[in-house]
Backbone as CSV, one residue per row, in Angstrom:
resi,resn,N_x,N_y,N_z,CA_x,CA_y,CA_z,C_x,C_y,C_z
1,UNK,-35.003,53.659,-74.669,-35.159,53.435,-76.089,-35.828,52.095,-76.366
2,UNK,-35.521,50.693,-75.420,-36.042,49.332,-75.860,-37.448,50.050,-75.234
3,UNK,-37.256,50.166,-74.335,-39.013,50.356,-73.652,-39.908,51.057,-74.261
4,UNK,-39.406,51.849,-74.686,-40.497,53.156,-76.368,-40.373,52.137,-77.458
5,UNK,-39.962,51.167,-78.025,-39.626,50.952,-79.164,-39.694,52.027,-80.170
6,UNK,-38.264,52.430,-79.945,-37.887,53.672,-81.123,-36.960,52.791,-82.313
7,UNK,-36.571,51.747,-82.140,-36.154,50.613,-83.025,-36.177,49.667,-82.859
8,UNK,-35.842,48.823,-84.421,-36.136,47.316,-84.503,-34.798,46.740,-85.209
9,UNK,-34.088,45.959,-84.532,-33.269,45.670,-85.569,-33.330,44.471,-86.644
10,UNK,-33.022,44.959,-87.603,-32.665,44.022,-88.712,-31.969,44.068,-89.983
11,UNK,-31.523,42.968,-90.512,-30.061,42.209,-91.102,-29.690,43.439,-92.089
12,UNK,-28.701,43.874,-92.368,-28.038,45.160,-93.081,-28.676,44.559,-94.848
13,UNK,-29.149,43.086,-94.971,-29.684,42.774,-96.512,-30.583,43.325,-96.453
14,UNK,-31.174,43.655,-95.678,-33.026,43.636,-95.840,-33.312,45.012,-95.953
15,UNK,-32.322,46.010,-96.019,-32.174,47.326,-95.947,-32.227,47.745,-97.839
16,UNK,-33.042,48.529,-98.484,-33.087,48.730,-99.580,-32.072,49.952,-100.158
17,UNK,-32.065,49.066,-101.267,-30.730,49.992,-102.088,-30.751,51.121,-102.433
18,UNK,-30.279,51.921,-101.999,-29.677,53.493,-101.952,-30.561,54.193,-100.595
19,UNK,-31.018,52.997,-99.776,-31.408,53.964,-98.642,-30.330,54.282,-97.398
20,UNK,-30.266,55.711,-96.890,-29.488,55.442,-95.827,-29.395,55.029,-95.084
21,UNK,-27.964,54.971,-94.562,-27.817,53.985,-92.986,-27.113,55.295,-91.978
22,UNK,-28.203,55.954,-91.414,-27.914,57.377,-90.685,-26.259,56.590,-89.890
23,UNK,-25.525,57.255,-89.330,-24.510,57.454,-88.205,-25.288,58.000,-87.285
24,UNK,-25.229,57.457,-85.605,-25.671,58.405,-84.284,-24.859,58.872,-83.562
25,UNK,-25.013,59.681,-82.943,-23.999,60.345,-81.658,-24.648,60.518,-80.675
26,UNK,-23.723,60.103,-79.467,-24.514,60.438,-77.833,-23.948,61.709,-77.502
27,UNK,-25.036,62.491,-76.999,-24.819,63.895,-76.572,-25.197,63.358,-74.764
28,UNK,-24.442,64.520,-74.317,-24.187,64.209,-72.590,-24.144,65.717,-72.268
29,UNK,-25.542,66.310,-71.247,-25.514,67.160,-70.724,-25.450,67.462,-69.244
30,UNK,-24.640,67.949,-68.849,-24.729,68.536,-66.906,-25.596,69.427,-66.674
31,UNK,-26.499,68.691,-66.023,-27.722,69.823,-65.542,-27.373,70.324,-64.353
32,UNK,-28.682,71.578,-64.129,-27.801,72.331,-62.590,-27.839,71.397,-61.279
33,UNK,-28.422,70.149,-61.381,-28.360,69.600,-60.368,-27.688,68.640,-59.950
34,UNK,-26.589,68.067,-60.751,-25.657,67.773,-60.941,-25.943,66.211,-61.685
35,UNK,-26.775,66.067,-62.044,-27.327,65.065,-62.519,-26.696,64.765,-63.935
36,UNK,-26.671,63.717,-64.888,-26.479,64.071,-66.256,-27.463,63.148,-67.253
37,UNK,-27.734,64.142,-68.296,-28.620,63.493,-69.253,-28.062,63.386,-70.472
38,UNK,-28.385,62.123,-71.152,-27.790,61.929,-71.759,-28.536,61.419,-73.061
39,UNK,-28.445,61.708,-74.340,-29.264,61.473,-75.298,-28.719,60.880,-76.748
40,UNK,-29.547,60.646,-77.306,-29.324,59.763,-78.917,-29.451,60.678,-79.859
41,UNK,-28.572,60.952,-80.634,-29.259,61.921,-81.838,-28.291,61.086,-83.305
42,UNK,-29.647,61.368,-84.103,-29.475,60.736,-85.384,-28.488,62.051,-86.145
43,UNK,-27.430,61.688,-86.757,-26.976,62.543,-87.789,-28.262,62.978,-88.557
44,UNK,-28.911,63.870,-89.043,-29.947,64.379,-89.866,-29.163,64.963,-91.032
45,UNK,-28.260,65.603,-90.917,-27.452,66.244,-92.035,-27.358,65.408,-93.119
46,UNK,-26.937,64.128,-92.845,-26.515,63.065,-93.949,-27.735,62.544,-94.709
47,UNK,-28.765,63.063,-93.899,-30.238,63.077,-95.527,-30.091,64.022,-95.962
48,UNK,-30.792,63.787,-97.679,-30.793,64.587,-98.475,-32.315,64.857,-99.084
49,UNK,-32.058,66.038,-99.243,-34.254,66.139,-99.708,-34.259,65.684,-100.586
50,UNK,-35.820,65.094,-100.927,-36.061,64.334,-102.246,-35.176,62.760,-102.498
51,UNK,-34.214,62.290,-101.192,-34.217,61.122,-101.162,-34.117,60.356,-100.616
52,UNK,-34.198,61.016,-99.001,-34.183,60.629,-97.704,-35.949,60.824,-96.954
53,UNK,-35.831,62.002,-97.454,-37.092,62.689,-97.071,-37.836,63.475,-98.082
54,UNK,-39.413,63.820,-97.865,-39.607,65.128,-98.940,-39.685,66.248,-98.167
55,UNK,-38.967,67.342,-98.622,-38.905,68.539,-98.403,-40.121,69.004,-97.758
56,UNK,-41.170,68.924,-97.782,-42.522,69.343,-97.151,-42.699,68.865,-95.772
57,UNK,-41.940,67.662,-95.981,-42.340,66.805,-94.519,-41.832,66.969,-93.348
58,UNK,-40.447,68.371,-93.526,-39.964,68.088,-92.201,-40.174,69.645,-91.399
59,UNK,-40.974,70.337,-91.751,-40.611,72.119,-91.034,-41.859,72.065,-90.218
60,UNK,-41.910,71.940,-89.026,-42.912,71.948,-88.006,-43.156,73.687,-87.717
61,UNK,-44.593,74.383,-87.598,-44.726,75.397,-87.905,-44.374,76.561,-86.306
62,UNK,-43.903,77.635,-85.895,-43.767,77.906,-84.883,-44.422,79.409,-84.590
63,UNK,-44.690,79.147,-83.576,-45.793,80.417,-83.110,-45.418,81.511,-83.105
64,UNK,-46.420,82.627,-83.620,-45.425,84.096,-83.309,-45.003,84.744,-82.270
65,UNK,-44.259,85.369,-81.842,-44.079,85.542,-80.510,-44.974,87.226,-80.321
66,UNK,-45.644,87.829,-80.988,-46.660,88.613,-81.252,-47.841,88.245,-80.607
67,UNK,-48.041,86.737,-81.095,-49.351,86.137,-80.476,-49.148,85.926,-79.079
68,UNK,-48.267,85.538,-78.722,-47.871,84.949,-77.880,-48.118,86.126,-76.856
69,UNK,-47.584,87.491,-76.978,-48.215,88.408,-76.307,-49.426,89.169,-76.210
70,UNK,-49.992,89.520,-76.789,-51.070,89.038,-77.240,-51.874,88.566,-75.708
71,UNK,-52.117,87.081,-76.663,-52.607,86.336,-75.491,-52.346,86.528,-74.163
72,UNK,-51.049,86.820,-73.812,-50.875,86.722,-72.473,-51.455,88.216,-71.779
73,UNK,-51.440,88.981,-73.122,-52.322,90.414,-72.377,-54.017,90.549,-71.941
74,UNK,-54.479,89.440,-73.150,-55.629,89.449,-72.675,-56.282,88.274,-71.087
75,UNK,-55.335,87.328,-71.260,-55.280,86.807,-69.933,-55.410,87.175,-68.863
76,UNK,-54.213,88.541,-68.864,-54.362,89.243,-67.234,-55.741,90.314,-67.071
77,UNK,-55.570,90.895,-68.424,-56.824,91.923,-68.277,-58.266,90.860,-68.539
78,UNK,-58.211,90.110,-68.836,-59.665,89.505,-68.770,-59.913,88.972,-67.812
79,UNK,-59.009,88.685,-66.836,-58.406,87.650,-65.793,-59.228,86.006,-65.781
80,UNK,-58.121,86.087,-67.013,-58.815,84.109,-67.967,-57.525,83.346,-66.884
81,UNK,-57.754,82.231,-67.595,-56.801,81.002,-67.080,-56.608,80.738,-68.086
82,UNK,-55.000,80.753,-68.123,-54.158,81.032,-68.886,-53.036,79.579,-68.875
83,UNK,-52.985,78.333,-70.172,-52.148,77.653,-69.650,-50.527,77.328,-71.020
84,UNK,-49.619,77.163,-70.210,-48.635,76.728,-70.940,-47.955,75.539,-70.763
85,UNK,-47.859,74.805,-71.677,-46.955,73.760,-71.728,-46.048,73.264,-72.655
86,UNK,-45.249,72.295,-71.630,-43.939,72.089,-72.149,-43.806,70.613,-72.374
87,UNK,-43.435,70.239,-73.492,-43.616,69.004,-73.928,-42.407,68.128,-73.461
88,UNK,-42.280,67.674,-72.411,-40.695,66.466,-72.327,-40.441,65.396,-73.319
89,UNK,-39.104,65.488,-74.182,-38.908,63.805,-75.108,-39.632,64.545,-76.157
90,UNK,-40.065,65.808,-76.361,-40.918,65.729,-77.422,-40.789,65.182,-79.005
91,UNK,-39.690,65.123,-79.191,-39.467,64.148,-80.225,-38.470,62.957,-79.827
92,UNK,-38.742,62.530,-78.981,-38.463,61.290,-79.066,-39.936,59.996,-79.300
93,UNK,-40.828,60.441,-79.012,-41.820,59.376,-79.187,-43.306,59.470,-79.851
94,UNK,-42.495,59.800,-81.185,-43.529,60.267,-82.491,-43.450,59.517,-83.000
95,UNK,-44.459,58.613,-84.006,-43.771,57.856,-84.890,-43.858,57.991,-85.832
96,UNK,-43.041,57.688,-87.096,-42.734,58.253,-88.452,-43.887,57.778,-89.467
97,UNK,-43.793,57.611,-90.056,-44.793,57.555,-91.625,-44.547,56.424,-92.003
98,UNK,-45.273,55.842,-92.405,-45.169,54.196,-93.183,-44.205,54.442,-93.966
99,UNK,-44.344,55.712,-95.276,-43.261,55.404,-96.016,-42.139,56.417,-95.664
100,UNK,-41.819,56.710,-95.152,-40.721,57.377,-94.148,-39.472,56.976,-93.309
101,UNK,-39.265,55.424,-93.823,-38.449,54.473,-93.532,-37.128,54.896,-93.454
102,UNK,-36.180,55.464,-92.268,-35.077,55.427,-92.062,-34.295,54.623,-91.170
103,UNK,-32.887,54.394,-91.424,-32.025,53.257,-91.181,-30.871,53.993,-90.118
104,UNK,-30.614,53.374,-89.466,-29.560,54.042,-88.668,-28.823,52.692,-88.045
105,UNK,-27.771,52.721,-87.803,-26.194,52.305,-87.239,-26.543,51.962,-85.776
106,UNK,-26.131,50.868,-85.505,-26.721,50.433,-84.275,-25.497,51.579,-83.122
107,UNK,-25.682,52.643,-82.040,-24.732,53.319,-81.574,-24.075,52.559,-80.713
108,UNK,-23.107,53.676,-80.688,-21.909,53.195,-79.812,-22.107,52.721,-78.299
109,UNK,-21.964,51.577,-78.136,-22.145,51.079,-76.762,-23.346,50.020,-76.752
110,UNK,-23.476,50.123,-77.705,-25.335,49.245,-78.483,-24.585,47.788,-78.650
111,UNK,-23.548,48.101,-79.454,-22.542,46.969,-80.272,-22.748,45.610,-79.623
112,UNK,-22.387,45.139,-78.440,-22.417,44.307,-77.913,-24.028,43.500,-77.781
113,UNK,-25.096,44.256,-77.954,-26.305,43.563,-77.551,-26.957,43.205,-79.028
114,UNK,-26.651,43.287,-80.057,-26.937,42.790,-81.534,-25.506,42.375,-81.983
115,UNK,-26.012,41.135,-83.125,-25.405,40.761,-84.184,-24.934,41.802,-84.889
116,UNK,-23.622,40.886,-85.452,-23.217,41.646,-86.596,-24.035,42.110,-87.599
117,UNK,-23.454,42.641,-88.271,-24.506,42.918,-89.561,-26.130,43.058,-89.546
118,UNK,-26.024,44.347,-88.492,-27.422,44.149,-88.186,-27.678,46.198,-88.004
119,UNK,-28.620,46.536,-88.994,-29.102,48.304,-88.449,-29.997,48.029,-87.549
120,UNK,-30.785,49.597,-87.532,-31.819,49.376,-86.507,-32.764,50.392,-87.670
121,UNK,-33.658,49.885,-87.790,-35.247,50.624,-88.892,-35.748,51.003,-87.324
122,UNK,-36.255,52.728,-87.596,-36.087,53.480,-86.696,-38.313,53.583,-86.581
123,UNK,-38.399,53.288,-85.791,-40.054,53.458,-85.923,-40.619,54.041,-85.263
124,UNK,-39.872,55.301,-84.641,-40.037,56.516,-84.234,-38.976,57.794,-84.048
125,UNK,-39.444,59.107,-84.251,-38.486,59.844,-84.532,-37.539,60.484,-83.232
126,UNK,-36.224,60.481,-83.426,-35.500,60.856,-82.697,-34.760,61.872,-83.025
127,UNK,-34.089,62.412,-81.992,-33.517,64.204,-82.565,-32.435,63.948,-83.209
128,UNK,-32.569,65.276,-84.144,-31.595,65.379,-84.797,-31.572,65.442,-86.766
129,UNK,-32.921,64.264,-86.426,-33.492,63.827,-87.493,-34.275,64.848,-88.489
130,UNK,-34.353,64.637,-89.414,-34.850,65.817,-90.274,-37.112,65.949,-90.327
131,UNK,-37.389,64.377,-89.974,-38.562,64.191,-89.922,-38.663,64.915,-88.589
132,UNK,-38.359,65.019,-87.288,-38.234,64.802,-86.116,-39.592,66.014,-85.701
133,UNK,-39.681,66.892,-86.111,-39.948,68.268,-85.834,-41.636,67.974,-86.476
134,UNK,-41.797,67.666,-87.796,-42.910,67.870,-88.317,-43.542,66.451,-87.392
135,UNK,-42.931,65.069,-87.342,-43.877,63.899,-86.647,-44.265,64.353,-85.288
136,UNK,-43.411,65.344,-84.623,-44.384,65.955,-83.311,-45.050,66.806,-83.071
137,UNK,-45.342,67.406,-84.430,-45.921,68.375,-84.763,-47.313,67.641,-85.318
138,UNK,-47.358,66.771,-85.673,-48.651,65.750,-86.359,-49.325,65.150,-85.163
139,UNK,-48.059,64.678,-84.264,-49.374,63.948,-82.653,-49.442,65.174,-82.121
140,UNK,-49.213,66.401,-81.971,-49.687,67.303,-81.239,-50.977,67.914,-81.905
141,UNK,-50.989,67.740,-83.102,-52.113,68.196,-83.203,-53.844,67.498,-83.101
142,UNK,-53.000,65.880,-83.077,-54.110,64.900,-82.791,-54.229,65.100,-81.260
143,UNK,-53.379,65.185,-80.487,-54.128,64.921,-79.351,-54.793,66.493,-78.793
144,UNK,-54.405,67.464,-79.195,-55.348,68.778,-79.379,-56.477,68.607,-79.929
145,UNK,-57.059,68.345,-80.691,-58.153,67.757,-81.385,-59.078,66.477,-80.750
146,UNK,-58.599,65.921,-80.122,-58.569,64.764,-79.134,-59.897,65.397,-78.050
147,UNK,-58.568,66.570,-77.284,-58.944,67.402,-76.059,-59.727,68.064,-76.587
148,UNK,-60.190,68.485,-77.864,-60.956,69.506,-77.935,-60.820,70.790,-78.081
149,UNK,-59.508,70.778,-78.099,-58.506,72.726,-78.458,-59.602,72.402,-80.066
150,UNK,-59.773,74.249,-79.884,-59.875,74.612,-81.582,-58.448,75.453,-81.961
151,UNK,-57.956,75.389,-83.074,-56.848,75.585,-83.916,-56.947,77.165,-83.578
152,UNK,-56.532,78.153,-83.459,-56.594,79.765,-83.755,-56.281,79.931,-85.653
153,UNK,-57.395,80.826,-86.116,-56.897,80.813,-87.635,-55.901,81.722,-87.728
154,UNK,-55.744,82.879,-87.010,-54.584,83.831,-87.388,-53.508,82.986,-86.809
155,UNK,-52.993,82.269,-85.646,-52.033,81.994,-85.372,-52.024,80.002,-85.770
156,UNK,-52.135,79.237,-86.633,-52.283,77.774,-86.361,-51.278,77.215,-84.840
157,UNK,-50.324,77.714,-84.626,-49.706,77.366,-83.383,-50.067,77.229,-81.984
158,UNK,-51.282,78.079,-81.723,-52.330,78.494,-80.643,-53.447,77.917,-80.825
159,UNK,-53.681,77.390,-79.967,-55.102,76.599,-79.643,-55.504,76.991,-78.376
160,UNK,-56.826,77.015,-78.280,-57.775,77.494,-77.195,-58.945,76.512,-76.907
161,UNK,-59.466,76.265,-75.816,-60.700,75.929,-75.211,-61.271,76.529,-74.388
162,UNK,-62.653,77.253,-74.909,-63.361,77.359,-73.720,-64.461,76.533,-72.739
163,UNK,-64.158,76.994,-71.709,-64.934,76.453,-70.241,-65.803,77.038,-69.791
164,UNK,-66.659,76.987,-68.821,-67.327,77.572,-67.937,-66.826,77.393,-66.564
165,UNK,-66.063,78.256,-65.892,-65.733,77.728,-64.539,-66.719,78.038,-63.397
């Protein structure tokens, strides 16, 4: 989290009036390898639309699973190269909107390495969060655009490039 700068802390004054101060919880998962991961998630529930967030800003759009076959039919019968990927952290290292300013509670176990009276202004989105979904949905589409994917118009979720191999 220090190494992403996903926050900054500062003094609970400097925090504006009637904005929230999210609560976090650590979630702890056992993977099959006996390893454990362990993660930050912002209460999201405790925003409210229209004054936390705007309603438009947070529904990241998801692919049909129609297309999805689809594609993968014409793949084998065309015999294309065919790729999928999987995004790791994907919302952990988006960053939010200038005016998109949320506040969160320094978490549990944090306590000791800040001052009192001190949040953390969050300057990138983390799960849980209600922005979380649409801000990785905004760098994915820059760095598609980047690479050179064109958008699919029937499906916006699908992007394609062609090659010459």
């Amino acid at each position: 989290m220090v190494k992403n700068l996903v926050w900054m802390p500062i003094k609970l004054s400097e925090v504006p009036k009637g904005a929230k101060v999210l609560i976090s919880t650590w979630t702890c998962k056992l993977k099959s390898n006996g390893t454990k991961r362990v993660c930050i998630n912002g209460c999201g529930y405790e925003q409210v639309d229209g004054v936390h967030y705007d309603g438009t800003s947070i529904h990241a759009p998801v692919t049909n699973e129609i297309s999805v076959r689809i594609v993968m039919v014409l793949v084998f019968m065309a015999d294309w190269i065919g790729m999928v990927n999987n995004v790791k952290g994907a919302f952990l290292k988006e960053e939010l909107e200038e005016d998109a300013k949320m506040y969160m509670q320094v978490p549990q176990g944090f306590e000791k390495h800040y001052v009192k009276d001190v949040v953390l202004l969050l300057l990138k989105a983390i799960y849980r969060t209600q922005q979380a979904a649409m801000a990785f949905w905004r760098k994915l589409l820059k760095c598609m655009k980047n690479m050179q994917y064109i958008r699919n118009d029937a499906d916006p979720c699908m992007h394609y490039k062609w090659t010459l191999a």
